[in-house]
C-alpha positions as CSV (number, residue, x, y, z in Angstrom):
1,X,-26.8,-21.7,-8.7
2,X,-23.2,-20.5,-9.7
3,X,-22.3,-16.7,-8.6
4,X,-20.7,-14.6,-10.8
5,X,-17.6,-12.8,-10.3
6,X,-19.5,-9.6,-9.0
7,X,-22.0,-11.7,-6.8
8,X,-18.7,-13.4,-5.3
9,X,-17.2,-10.1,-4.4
10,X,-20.5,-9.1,-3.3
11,X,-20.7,-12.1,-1.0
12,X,-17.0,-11.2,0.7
13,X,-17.8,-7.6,1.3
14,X,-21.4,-8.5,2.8
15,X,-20.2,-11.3,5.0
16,X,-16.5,-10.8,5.7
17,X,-15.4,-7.6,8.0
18,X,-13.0,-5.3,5.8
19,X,-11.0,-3.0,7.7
20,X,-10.6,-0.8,4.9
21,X,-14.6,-0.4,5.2
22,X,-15.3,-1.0,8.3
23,X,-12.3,-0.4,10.4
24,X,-11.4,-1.8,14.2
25,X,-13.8,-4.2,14.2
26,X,-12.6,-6.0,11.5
27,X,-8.7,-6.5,12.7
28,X,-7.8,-10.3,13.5
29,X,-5.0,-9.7,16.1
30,X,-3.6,-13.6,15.8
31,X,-2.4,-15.2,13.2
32,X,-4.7,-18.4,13.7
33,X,-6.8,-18.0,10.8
34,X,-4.4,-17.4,8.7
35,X,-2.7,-21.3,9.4
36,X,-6.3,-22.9,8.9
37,X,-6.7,-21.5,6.1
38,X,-3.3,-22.2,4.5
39,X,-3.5,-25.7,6.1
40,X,-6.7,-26.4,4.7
41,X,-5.2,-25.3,1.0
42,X,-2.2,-27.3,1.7
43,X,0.7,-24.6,2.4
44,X,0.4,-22.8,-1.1
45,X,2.7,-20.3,0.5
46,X,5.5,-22.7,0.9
47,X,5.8,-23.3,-3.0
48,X,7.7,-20.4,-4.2
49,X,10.0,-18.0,-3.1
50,X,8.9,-15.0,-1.6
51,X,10.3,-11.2,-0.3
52,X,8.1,-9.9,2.7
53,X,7.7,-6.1,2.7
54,X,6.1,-4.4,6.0
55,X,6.4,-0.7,6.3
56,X,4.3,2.9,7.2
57,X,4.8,4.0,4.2
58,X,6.5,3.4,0.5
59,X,5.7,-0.4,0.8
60,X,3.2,-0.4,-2.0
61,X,5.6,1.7,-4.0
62,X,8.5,-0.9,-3.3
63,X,6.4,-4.1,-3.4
64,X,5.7,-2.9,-7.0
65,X,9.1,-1.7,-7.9
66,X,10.5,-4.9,-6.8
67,X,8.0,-7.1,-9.0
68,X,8.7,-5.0,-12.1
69,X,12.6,-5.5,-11.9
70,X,12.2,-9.2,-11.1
71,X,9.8,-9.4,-14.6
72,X,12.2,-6.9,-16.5
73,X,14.7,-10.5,-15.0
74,X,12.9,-12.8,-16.7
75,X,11.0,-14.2,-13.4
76,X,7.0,-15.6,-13.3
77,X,6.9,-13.1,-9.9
78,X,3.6,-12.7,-8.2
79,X,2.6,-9.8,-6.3
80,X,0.0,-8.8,-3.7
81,X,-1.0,-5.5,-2.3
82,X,-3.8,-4.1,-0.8
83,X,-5.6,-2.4,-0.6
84,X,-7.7,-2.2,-4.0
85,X,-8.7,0.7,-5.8
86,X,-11.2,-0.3,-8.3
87,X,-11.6,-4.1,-8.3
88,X,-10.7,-7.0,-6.0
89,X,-8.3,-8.2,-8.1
90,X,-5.8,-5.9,-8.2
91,X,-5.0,-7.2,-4.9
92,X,-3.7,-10.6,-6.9
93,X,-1.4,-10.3,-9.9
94,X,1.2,-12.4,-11.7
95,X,4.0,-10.3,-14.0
96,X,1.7,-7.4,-13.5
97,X,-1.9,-8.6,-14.5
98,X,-4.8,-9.3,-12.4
99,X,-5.9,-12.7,-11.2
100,X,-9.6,-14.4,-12.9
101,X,-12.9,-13.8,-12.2
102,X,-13.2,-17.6,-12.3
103,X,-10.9,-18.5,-9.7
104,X,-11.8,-16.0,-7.3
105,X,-15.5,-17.7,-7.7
106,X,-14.3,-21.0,-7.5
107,X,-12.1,-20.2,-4.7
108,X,-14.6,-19.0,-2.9
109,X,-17.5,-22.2,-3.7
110,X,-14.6,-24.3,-2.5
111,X,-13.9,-22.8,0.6
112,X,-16.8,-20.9,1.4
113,X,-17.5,-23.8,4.6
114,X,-14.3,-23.1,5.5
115,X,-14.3,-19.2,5.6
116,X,-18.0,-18.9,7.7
117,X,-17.0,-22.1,9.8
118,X,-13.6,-20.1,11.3
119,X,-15.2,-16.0,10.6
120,X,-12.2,-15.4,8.5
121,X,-11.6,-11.5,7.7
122,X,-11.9,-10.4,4.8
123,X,-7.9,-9.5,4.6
124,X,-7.2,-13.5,5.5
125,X,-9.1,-14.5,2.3
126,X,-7.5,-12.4,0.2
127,X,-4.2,-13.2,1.1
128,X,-5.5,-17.1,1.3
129,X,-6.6,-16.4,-2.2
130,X,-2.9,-15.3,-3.5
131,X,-1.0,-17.6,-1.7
132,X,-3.1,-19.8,-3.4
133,X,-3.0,-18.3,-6.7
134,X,0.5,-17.9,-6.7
135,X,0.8,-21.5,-6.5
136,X,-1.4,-22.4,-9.0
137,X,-0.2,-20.4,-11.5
138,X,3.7,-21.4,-10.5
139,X,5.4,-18.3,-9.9
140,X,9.2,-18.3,-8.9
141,X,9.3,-15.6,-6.4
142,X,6.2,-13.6,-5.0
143,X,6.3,-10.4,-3.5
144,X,4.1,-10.0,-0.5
145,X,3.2,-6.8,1.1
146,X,1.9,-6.8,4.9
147,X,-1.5,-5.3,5.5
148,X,-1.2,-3.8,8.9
149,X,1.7,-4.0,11.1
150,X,3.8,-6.8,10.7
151,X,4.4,-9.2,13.6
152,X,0.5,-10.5,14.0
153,X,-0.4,-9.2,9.8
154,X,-2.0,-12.4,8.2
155,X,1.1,-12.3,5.7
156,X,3.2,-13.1,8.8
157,X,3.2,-16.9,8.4
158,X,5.4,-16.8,5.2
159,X,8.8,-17.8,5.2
160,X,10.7,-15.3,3.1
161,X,14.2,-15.3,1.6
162,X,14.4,-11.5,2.4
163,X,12.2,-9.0,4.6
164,X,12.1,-5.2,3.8
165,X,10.8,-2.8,6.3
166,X,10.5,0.4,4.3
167,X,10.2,3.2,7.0
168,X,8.3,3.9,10.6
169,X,6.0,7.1,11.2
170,X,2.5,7.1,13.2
171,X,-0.4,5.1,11.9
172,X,-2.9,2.8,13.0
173,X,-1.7,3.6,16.4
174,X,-5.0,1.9,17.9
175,X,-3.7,-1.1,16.8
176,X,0.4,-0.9,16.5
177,X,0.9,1.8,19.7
178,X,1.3,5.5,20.0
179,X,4.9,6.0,19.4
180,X,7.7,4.9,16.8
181,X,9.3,2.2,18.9
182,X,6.1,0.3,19.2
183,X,5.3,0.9,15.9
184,X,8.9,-0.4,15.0
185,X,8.4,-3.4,17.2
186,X,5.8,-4.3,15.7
187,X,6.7,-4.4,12.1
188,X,9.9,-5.6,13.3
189,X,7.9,-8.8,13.8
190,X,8.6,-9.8,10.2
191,X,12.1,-10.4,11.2
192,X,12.8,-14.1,10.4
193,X,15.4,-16.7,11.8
194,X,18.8,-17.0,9.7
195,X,17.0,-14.4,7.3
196,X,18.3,-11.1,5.9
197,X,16.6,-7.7,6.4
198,X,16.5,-4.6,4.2
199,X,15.4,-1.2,6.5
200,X,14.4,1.9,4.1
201,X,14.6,4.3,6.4
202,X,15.1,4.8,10.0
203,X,14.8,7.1,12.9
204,X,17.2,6.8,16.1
205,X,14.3,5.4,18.1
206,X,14.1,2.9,15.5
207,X,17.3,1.7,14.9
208,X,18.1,-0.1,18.1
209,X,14.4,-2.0,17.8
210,X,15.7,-3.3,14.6
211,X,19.1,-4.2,15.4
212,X,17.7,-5.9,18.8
213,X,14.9,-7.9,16.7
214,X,18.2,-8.9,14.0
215,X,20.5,-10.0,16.7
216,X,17.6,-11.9,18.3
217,X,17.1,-13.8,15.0
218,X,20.7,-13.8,13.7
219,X,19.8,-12.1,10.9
220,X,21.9,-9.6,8.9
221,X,20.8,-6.3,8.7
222,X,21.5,-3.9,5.9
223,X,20.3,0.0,6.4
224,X,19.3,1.3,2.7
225,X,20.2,5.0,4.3
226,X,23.5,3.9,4.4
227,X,24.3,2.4,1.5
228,X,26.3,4.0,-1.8
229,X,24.1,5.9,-3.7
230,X,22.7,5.4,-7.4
231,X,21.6,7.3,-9.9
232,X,19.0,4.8,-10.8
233,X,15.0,6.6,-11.6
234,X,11.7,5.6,-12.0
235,X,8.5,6.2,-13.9
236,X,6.9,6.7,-10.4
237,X,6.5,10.4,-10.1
238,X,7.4,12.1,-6.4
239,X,10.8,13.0,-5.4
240,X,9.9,10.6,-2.2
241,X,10.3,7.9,-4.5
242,X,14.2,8.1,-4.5
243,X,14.2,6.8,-1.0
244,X,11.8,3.8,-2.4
245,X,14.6,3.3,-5.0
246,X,17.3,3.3,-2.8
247,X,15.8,0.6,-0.5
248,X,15.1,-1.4,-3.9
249,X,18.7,-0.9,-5.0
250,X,20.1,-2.5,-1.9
251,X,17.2,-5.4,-1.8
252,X,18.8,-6.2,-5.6
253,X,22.3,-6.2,-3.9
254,X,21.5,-8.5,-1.4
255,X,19.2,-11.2,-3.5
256,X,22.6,-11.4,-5.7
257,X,23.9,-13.2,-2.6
258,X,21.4,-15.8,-2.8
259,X,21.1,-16.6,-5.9
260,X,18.8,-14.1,-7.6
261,X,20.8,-12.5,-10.3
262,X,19.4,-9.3,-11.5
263,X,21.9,-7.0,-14.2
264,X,21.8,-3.3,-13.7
265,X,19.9,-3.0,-17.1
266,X,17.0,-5.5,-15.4
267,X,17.3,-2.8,-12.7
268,X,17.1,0.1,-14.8
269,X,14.2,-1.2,-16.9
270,X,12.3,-2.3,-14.1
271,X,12.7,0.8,-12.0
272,X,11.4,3.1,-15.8
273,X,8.5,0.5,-16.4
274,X,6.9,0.3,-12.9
275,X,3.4,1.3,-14.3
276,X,3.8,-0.9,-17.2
277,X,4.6,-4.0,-15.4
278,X,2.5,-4.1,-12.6
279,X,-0.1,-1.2,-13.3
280,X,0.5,0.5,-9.8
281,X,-1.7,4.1,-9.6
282,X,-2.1,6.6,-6.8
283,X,1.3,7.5,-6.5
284,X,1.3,11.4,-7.4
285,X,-0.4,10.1,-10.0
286,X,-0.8,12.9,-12.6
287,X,-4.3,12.6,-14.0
288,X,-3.6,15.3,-16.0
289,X,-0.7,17.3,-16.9
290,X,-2.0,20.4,-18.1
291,X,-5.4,23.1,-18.2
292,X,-4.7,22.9,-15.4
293,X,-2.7,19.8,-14.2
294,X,-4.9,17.3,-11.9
295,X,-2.8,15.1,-9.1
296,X,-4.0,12.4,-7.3
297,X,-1.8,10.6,-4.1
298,X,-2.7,8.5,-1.4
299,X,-0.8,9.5,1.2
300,X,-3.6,10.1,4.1
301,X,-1.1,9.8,7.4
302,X,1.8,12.8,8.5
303,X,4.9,10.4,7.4
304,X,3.3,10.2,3.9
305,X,2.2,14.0,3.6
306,X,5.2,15.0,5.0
307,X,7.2,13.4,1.4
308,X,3.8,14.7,-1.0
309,X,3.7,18.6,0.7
310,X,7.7,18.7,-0.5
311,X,6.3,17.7,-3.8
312,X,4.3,20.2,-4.0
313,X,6.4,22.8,-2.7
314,X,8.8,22.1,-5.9
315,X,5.9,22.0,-8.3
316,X,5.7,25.1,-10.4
317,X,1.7,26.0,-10.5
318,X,-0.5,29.7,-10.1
319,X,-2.9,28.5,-7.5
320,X,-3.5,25.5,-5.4
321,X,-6.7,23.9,-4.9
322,X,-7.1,20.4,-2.9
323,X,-9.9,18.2,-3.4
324,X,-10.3,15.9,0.1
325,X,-12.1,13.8,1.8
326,X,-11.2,11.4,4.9
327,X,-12.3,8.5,6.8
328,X,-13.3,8.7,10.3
329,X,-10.5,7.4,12.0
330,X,-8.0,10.1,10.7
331,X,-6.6,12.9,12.7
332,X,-8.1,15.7,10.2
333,X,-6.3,18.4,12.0
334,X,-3.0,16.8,12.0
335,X,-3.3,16.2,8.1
336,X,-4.9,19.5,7.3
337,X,-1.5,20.7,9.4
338,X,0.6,19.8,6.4
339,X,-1.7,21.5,4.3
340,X,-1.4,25.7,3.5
341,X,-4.1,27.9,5.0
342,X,-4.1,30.4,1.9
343,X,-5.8,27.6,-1.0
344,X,-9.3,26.8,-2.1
345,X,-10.3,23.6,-0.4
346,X,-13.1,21.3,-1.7
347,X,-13.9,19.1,0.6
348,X,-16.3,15.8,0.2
349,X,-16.8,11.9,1.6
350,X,-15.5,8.8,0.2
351,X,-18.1,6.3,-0.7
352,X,-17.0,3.6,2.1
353,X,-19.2,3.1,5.9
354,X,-15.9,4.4,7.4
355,X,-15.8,7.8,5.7
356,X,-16.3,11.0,7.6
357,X,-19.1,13.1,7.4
358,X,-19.2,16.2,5.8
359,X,-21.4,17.1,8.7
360,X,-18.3,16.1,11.3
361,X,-16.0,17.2,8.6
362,X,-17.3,21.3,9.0
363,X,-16.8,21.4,12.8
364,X,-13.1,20.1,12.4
365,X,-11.8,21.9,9.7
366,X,-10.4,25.3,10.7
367,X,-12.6,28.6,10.2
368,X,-9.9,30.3,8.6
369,X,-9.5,28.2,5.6
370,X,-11.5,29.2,2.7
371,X,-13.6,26.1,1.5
372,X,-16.5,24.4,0.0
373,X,-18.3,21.5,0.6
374,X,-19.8,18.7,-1.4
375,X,-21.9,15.7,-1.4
376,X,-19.4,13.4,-3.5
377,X,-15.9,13.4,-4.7
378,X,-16.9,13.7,-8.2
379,X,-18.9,17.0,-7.3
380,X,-15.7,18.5,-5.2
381,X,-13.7,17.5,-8.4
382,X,-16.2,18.8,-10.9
383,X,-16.2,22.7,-8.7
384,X,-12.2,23.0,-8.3
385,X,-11.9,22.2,-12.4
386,X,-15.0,25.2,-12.8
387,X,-12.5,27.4,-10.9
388,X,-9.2,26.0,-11.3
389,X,-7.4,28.0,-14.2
390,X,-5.3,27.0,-17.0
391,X,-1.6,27.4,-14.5
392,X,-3.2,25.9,-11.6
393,X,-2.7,22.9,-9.6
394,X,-5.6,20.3,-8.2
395,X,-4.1,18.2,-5.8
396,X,-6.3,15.3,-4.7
397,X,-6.1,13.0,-2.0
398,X,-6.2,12.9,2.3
399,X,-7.7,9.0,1.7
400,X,-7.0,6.1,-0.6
401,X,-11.0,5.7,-1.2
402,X,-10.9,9.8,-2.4
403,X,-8.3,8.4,-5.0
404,X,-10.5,5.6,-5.9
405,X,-13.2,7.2,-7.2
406,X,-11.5,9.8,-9.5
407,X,-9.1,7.3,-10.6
408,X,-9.8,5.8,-14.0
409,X,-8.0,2.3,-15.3
């Protein structure tokens, strides 16, 4: 019998490991999959043009800034991100909306032989599935974010007219190494032959990584930190968002070179209508503005929290009160770190296998800190807006699965 949409998710998240879930176990560290796959579907990849974005942070941001200008352009663009927040398919959209529940079941019945015979991951099928999708549905340019790291990421075998690496800090180091010239390194492996590269930001053990990988591959490097800068803004709240912008600005200045015309009014709109076009949520995402105002942000590693604790640091409010929860491979100490000591904390579990224990959760956090703790997210919430009052701030966040479950599409 036929599955349904939900019985085809079902089936991926049952028999396919999901690092997001699961973690370590279920990273593929070759990119031989990935070809079968795509061989197997006949190269859907190689049917449109595509921008390659690998970063720490900001690359969801950008991936989503740069599909919204291309629409605003006129483009078919498709885009793919990940992870999801609600449902599957917000990993796979073209000009901003979500892919069918009918081909993601008849992708699957069609390849299902396929995805058991090699024990494909559950990333390589969902980036089998845009690739594929993309085709089908005969986009002109696709934007393709990287999952994890860069040089062995199943998005790796794309050929890309431009490559973006948005910034370096420490995450994943299990995977990618323990310092920022690994890290580099690695997502420097996105670094193409004859093909130009747009770095967001850069630190100066970074630099020489990526000027080494460029020269290696002859391709011309451009450095958004050093470029004029605009007074272009988004619809994306967070002042980190300006350095997202700026790398955007310069990726726009260098697809005019081959070919991709985009006027600074395509710019503009695209950069103001980033929610609108391609429905992107998470990013100090204000749930509510007022009585008392409700944030939510997925930033869960120290690059990341760095950018959101100067957010809230220029955010006018009475009292603070965070609302977090983690999963088990975080450094809580090190994110509580960017945290202040004088708040009400709530603290909970995401709803995923890899979440941490409120159990392990009370012999990390610090004795001094004055907090609570709950069963579920929804019960943290539920406390801080009991105590919260009318100028206060809830800040929610330390994991994208927290953001999840108190976001609502």
């Amino acid at each position: 019998m036929k599955r349904t949409y939900t019985e085809a998710v079902e089936w991926l998240f049952a028999n396919l490991p999901m690092f997001q879930r699961v973690g370590q176990s279920a990273y593929k560290k070759d990119l031989g999959n990935i070809r079968t796959l795509c061989l197997a579907l006949n190269n859907p990849q190689e049917n449109y043009k595509i921008i390659h974005v690998a970063g720490t942070n900001g690359k969801g941001s950008t991936c989503h800034m740069l599909a919204s200008v291309l629409q605003e352009s006129g483009y078919k663009v498709g885009l793919t991100t990940s992870p999801h927040l609600k449902d599957f398919r917000e990993r796979i959209r073209v000009n901003g909306e979500i892919c069918t529940e009918q081909f993601v079941v008849d992708f699957i019945e069609q390849n299902e032989e396929l995805i058991t015979s090699i024990n494909a991951s559950f990333f390589e099928i969902a980036i089998a599935m845009a690739f594929t999708y993309f085709a089908q549905e005969n986009v002109h340019i696709a934007v393709i974010e990287t999952g994890l790291g860069g040089r062995l990421d199943s998005t790796n075998i794309v050929q890309p007219i431009l490559s973006v690496i948005t910034n370096i800090g420490l995450d994943h180091t299990q995977f990618l190494g323990s310092t920022l010239a690994k890290i580099a390194a690695e997502k420097a492996g996105i670094i193409k032959p004859n093909t130009p590269v747009v770095i967001g930001e850069y630190e100066p053990e970074t630099k020489p990584i990526f000027v080494e990988f460029a020269q290696r591959n002859n391709a011309e490097i451009i450095f958004a930190q050093e470029q004029k800068a605009h007074d272009f803004q988004s619809d994306l709240k967070g002042i980190y968002q300006q350095k997202n912008i700026q790398t955007v600005v310069t990726v726009f200045n260098q697809l005019k070179k081959l070919g991709i015309s985009v006027s600074d009014s395509a710019l503009e709109r695209g950069l103001l209508h980033v929610r609108e076009n391609t429905h992107l949520r998470g990013r100090w995402d204000v749930l509510q503005l007022k009585n008392p105002m409700i944030v939510a942000d997925t930033a869960h590693n120290p690059h990341g929290l760095k950018e959101v604790t100067k957010q809230l640091q220029q955010t006018n409010y009475s009292s603070l009160h965070l609302v977090m929860g983690f999963v088990s491979d975080k450094d809580v100490k090190e994110i509580l770190h960017f945290f202040p000591a004088n708040v009400q904390y709530y603290f909970s579990q995401p709803d995923v296998p890899r979440k941490l224990h409120i159990e392990e959760l009370k012999k990390i956090v610090p004795k001094n800190l004055s907090a609570n703790y709950y069963q579920t997210i929804a019960e943290a919430l539920q406390a801080a807006k009991e105590k919260a009052n009318a100028k206060d701030l809830i800040y929610i966040g330390g994991s994208t699965f927290v953001v999840a479950e108190v976001i609502d599409y």
